[in-house]
VEXDREN-2710 file (C-alpha; in Angstrom, 1 decimal):
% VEXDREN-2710
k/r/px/py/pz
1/UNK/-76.7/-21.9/17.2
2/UNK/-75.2/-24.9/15.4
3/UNK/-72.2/-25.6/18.1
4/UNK/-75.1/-25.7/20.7
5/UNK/-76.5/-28.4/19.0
6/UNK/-73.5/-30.1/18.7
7/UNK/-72.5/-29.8/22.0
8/UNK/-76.2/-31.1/23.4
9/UNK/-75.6/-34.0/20.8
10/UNK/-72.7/-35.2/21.9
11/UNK/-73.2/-35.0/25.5
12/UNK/-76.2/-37.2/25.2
13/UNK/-74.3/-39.8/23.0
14/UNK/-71.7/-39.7/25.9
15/UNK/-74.4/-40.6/28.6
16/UNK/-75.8/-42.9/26.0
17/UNK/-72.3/-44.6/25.8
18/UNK/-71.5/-44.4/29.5
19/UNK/-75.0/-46.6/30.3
20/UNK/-74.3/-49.0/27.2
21/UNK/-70.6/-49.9/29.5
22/UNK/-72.3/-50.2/33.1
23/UNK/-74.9/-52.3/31.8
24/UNK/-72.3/-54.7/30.0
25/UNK/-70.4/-54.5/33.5
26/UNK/-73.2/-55.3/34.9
27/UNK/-74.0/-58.3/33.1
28/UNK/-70.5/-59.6/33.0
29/UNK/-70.5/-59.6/36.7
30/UNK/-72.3/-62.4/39.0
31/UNK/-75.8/-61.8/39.8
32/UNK/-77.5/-62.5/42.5
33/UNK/-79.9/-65.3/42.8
34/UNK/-83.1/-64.6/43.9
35/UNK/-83.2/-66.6/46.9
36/UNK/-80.3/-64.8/47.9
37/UNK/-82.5/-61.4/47.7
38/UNK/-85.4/-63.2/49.8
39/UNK/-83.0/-64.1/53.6
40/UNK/-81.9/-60.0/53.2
41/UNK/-85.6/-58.8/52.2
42/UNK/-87.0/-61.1/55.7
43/UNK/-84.4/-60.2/57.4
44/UNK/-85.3/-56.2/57.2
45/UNK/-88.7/-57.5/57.3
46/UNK/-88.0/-58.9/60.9
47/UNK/-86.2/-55.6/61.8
48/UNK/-89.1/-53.7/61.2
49/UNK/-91.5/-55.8/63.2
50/UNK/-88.5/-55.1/66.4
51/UNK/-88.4/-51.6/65.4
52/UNK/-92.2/-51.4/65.5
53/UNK/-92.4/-53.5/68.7
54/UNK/-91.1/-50.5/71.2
55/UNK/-92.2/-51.0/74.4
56/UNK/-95.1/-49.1/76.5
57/UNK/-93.4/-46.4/78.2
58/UNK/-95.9/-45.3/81.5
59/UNK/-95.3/-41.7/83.2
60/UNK/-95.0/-42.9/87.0
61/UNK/-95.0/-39.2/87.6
62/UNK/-92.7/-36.2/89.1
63/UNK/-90.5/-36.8/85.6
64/UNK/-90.3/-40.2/86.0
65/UNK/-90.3/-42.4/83.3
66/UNK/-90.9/-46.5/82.8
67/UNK/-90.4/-47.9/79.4
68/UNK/-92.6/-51.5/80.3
69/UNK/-90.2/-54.4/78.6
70/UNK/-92.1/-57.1/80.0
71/UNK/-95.4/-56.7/82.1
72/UNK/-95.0/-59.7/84.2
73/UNK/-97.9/-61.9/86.0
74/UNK/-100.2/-61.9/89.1
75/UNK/-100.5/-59.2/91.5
76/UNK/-99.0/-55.5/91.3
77/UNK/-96.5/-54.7/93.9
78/UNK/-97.8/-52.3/96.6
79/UNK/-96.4/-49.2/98.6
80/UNK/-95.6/-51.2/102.4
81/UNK/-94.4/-54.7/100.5
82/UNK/-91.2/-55.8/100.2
83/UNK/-89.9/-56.1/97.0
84/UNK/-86.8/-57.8/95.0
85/UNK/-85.0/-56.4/92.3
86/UNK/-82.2/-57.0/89.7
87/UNK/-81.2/-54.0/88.5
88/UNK/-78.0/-52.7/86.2
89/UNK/-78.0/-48.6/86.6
90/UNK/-76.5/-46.1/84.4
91/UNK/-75.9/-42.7/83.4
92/UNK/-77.1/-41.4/80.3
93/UNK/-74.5/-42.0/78.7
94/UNK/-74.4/-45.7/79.5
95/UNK/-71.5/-45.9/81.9
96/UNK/-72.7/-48.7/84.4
97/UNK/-72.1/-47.2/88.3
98/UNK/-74.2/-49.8/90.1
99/UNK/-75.8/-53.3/89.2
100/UNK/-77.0/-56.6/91.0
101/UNK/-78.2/-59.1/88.2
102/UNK/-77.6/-62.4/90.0
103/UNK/-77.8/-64.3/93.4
104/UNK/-79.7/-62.5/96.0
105/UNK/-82.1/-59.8/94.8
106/UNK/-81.6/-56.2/96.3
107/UNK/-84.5/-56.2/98.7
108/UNK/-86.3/-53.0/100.3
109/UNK/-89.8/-51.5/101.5
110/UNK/-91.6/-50.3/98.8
111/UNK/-92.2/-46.4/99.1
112/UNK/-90.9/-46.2/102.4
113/UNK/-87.7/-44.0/101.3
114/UNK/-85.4/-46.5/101.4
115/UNK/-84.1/-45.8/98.0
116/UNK/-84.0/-43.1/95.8
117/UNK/-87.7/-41.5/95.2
118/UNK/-87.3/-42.5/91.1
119/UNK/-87.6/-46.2/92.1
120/UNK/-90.5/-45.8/94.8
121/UNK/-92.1/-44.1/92.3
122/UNK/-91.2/-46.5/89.2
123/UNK/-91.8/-50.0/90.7
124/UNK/-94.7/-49.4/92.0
125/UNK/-97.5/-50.8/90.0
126/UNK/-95.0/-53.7/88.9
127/UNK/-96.1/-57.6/88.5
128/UNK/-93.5/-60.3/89.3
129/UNK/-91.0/-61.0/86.8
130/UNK/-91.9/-57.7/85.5
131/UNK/-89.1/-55.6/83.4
132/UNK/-89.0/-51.9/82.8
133/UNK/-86.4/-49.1/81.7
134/UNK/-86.5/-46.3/84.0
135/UNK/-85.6/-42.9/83.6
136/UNK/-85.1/-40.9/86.8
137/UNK/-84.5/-37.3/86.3
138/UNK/-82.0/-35.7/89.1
139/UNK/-84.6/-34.9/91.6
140/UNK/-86.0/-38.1/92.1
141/UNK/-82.7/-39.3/92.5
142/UNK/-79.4/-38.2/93.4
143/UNK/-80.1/-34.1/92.9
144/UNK/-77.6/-31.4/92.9
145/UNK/-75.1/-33.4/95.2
146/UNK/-75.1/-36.4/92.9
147/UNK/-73.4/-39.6/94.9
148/UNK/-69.6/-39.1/94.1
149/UNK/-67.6/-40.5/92.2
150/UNK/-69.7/-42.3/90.4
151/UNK/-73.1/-40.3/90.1
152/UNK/-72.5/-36.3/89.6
153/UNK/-74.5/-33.6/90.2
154/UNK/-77.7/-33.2/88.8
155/UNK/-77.7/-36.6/86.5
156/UNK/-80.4/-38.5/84.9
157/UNK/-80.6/-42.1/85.6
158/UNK/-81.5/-44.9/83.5
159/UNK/-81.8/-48.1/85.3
160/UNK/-82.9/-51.7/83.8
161/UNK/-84.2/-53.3/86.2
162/UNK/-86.8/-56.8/87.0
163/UNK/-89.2/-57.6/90.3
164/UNK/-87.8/-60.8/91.1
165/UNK/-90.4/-61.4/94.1
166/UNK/-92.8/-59.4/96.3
167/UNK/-94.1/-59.8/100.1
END
């Protein structure tokens, strides 16, 4: 029983020296000050409050999906009107096969199947200057065909899009 005694002994003077060297490492080395600490403990404090701020997502129905980024002002935007959008489209996995973000808006008649069923369905309901993240599942969009190339079969969409104006 004695070598077991010794063994347990000196292992624990070992750890015993081991934290005796980091912590004169430690010392030796610069600190930080503390209002160095305080930029990096705001700044995570500022990345929770974004990570806590997610946006309202609204089921528009038949799968589709609207995360609301910014609600926008005035009236709602009506089947019948005529609405215009910037929009940047992708696939899920974020290659970009469509966008118009600046000059003229992309203008069409609100739920009159002039576009795919997803966006009837999504910006309806939406204020001017209104922002939203919608998720189109393959049958309210493109289906088994797809649109080739860009858009294959069966694909979910994502667009990012804003009401510009209404009439």
């Amino acid at each position: 029983e004695k070598p077991v005694k010794e063994v347990k002994i000196k292992k624990q003077a070992e750890k015993k020296r081991k934290a005796e060297q980091a912590a004169q490492k430690e010392a030796a080395s610069p600190k930080k000050s503390k209002q160095a600490e305080k930029p990096e403990k705001k700044s995570e404090k500022k990345t929770e409050k974004k990570a806590d701020a997610k946006p309202k997502t609204k089921d528009c129905g038949n799968g589709v999906m609207a995360d609301i980024i910014k609600e926008g002002e005035g009236q709602a935007a009506k089947n019948g009107q005529r609405v215009g959008m910037y929009y940047i489209g992708k696939l899920t996995n974020g290659k970009v096969f469509d966008k118009n973000t600046g000059g003229k808006p992309f203008w069409f008649r609100l739920g009159s199947g002039e576009v795919i069923r997803g966006w009837d369905k999504g910006i309806l309901g939406m204020k001017k200057g209104g922002e939203r993240r919608l998720t189109i599942p393959s049958n309210m969009a493109y289906g088994k065909r797809g649109a080739p190339p860009d858009i294959p079969p069966n694909a979910t969409l994502i667009f990012d899009i804003r009401l510009v104006d209404f009439k």
